[in-house]
DRENDO-88157 format. One record per residue (C-alpha): chain; residue in one letter; residue number from 0; x, y, z. Coordinates in nm, 2 decimals. Each point is the difference from the previous one (the first is absolute). Layout:
residues N
  unit  code  pos      px      py      pz
     A     A  NUM       X       Y       Z
...
END
This chain:
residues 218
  unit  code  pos      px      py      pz
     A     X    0    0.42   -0.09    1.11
     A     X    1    0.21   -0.30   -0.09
     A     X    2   -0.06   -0.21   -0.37
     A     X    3   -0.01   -0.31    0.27
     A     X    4   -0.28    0.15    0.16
     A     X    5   -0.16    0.12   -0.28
     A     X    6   -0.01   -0.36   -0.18
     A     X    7   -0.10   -0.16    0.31
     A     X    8   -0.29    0.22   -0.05
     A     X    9   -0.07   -0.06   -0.37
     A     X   10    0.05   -0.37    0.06
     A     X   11   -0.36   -0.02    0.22
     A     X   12   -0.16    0.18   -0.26
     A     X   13   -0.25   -0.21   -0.18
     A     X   14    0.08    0.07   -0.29
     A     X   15    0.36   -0.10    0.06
     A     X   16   -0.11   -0.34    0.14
     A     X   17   -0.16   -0.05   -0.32
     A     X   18    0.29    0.12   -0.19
     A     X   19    0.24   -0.21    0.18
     A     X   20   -0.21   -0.31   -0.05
     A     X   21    0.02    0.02   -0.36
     A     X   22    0.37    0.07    0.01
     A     X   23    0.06   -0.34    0.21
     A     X   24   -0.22   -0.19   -0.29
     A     X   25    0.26    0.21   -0.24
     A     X   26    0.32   -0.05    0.13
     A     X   27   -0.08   -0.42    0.03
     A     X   28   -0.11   -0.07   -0.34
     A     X   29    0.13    0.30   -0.26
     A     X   30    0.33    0.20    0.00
     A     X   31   -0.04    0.32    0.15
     A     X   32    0.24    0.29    0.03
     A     X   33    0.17    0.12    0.18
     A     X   34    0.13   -0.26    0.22
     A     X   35   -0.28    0.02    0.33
     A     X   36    0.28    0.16    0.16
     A     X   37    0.03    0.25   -0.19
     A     X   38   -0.31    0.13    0.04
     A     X   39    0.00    0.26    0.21
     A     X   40    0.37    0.11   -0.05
     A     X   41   -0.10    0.36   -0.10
     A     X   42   -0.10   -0.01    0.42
     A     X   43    0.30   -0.16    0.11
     A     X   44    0.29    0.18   -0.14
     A     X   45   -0.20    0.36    0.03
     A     X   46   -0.10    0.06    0.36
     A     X   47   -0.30    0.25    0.00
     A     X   48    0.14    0.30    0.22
     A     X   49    0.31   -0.01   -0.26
     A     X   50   -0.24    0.01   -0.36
     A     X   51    0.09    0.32   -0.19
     A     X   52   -0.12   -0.11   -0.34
     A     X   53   -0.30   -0.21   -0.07
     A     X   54    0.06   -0.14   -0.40
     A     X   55   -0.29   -0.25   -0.11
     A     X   56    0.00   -0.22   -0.24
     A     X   57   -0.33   -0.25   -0.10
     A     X   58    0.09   -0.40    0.01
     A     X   59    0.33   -0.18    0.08
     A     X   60    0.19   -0.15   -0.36
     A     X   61   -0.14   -0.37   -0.08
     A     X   62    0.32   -0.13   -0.16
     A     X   63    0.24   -0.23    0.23
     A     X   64    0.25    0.16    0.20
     A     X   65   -0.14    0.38   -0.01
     A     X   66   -0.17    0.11    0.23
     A     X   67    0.10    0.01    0.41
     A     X   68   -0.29    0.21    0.14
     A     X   69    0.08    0.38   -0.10
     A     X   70   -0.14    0.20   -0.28
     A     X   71    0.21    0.01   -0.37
     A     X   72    0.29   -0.20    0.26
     A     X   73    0.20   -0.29   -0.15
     A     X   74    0.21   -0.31    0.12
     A     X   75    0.35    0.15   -0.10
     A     X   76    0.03   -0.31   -0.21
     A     X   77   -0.27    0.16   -0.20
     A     X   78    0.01    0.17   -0.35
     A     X   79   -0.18    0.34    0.01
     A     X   80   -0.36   -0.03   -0.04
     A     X   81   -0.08    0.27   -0.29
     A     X   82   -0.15    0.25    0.24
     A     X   83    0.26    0.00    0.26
     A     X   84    0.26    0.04   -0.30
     A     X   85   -0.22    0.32   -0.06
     A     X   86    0.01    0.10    0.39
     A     X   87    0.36   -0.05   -0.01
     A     X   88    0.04    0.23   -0.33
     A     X   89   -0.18    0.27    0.13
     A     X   90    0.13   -0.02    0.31
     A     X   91    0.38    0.04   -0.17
     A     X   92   -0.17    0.25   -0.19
     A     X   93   -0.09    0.22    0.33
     A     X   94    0.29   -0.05    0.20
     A     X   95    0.29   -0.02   -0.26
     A     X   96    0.07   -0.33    0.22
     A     X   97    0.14   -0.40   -0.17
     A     X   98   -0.20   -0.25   -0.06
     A     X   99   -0.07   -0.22    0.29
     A     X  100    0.15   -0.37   -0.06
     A     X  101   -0.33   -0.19    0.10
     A     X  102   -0.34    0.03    0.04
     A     X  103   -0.04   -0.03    0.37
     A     X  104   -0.15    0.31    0.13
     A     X  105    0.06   -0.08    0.40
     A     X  106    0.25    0.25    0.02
     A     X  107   -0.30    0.25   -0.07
     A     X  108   -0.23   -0.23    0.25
     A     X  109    0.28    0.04    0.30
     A     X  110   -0.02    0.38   -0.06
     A     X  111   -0.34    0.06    0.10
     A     X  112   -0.16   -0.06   -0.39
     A     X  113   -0.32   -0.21    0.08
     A     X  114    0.00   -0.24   -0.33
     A     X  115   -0.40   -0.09   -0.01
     A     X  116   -0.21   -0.17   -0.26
     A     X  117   -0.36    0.03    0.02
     A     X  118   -0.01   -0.37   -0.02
     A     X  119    0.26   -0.26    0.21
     A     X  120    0.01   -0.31   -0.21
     A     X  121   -0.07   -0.17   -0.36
     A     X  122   -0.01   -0.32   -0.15
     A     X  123    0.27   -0.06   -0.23
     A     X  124   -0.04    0.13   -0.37
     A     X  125   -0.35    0.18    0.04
     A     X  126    0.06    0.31    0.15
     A     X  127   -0.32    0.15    0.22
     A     X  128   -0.07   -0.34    0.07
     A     X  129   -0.08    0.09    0.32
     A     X  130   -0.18    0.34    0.00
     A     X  131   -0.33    0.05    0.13
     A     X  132    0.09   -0.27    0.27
     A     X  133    0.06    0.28    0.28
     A     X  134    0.35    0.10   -0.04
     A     X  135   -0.15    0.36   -0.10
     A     X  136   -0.15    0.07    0.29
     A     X  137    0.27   -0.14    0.22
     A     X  138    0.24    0.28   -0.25
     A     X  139   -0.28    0.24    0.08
     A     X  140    0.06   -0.01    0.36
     A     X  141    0.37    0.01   -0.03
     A     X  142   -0.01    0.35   -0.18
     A     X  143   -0.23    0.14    0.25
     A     X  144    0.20   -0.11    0.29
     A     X  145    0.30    0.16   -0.20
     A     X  146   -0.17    0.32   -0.06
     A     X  147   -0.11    0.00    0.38
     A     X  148    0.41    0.05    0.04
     A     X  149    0.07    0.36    0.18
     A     X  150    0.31   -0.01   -0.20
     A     X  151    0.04    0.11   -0.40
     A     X  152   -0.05   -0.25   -0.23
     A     X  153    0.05   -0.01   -0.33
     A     X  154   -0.25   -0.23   -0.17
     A     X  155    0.10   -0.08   -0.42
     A     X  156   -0.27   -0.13   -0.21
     A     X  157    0.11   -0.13   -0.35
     A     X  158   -0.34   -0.12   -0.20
     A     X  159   -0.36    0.07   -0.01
     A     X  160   -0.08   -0.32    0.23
     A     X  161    0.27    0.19    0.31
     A     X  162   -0.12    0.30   -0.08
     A     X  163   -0.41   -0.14    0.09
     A     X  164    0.19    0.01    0.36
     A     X  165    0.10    0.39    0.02
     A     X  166   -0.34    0.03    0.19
     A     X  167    0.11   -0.14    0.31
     A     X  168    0.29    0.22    0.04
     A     X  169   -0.19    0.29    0.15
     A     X  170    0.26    0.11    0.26
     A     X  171    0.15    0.36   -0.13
     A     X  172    0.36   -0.09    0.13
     A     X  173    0.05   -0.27   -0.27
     A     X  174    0.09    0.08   -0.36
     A     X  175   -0.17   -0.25   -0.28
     A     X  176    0.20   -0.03   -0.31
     A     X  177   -0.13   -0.13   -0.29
     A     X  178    0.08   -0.10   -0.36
     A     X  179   -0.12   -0.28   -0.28
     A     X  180    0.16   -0.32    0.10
     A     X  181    0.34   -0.06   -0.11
     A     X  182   -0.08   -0.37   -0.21
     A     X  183    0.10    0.05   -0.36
     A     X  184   -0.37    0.08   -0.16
     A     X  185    0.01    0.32    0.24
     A     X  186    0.34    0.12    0.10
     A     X  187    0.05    0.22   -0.30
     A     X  188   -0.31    0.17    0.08
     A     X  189    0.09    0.21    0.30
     A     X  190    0.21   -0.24    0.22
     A     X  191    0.34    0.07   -0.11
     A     X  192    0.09    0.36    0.06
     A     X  193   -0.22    0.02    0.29
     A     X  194    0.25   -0.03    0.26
     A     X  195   -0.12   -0.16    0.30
     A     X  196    0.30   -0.07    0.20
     A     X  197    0.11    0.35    0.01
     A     X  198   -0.35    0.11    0.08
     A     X  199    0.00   -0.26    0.32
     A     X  200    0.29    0.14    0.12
     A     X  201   -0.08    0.31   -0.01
     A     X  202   -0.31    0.00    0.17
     A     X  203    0.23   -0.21    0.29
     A     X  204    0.27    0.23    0.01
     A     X  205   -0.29    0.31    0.02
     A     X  206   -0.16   -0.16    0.28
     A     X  207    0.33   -0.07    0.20
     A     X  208    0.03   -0.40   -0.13
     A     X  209    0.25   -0.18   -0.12
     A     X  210    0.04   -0.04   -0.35
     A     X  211   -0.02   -0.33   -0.18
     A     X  212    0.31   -0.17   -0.12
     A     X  213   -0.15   -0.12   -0.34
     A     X  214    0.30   -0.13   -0.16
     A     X  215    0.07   -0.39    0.13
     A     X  216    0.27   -0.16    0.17
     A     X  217   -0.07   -0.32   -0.03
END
């Protein structure tokens, strides 16, 4: 299975065709992020045979600039969005690792870290703008094709609206971590301290996979 033949698929999908209509309409007359393409970036820089870690996030950022098409991912021109500030803390936390310099998570993307949000795209300044449109079941579909994967995966589910998804992950190889979501109303309430990027790792290194180099080099 290929993400090109898997979107080729989704693409013929009624629901799709009615998804991509509106997205034509939106793109022409509003500003939507991230840039059309962007998109599908999470596909293009994580090839499915190489995913180890599936980490899902809800909608893209809706200010200019943010988002490029992967899950709590900035532009490196970026400040740190609140919540990635808080990934990045517990993440130093865990690992006894520096700071990353930027907010670009591609070096995590080009390791085999699938960066997903439930929904693709927004219009700028009113986030979920776009849910209910069909981006769901298109994310839907993407986690069942991941947990379809005869290789370990490790899925991580920050937030009660990823955590809604832990019922697709029904293959037994795969390991589901789960917290609160790391934005600032939440993060003191059992998402630092709970040490995810050790966990990953791990799991990998148990099951005879690579760990993941967290720590950036951009």
């Amino acid at each position: 299975m290929s993400w090109e033949d898997f979107l080729k698929n989704e693409f013929k999908e009624d629901y799709f065709i009615q998804l991509s209509q509106f997205l034509k309409e939106a793109y022409s007359t509003r500003t939507i992020y991230p840039k059309r393409e962007d998109v599908f970036n999470a596909f293009a820089y994580t090839k499915y045979e190489d995913i180890k870690v599936v980490i899902l996030g809800q909608d893209p950022y809706h200010q200019p600039n943010q988002a490029h098409g992967l899950c709590f991912s900035v532009n490196p021109e970026c400040a740190l969005p609140p919540s990635l500030k808080n990934i990045f803390k517990e993440m130093c936390d865990d690992l006894a690792c520096p700071m990353p310099k930027n907010g670009s998570l591609v070096h995590w993307a080009k390791q085999g870290v699938l960066l997903l949000n439930s929904i693709l795209t927004v219009e700028e300044s009113k986030p979920l703008a776009h849910q209910g449109l069909g981006w769901e079941i298109f994310c839907d579909h993407v986690l069942e094709e991941c947990n379809r994967s005869t290789q370990p995966i490790v899925f991580i589910l920050w937030g009660k609206q990823a955590q809604a998804k832990e019922k697709l992950i029904t293959n037994p190889i795969h390991l589901v971590i789960k917290s609160v979501h790391p934005s600032p109303l939440s993060a003191y309430q059992g998402f630092f301290g709970s040490k995810p990027f050790s966990k990953t790792n791990d799991f990998l290194i148990k099951n005879g996979r690579s760990p993941i180099d967290w720590s950036q080099h951009v």
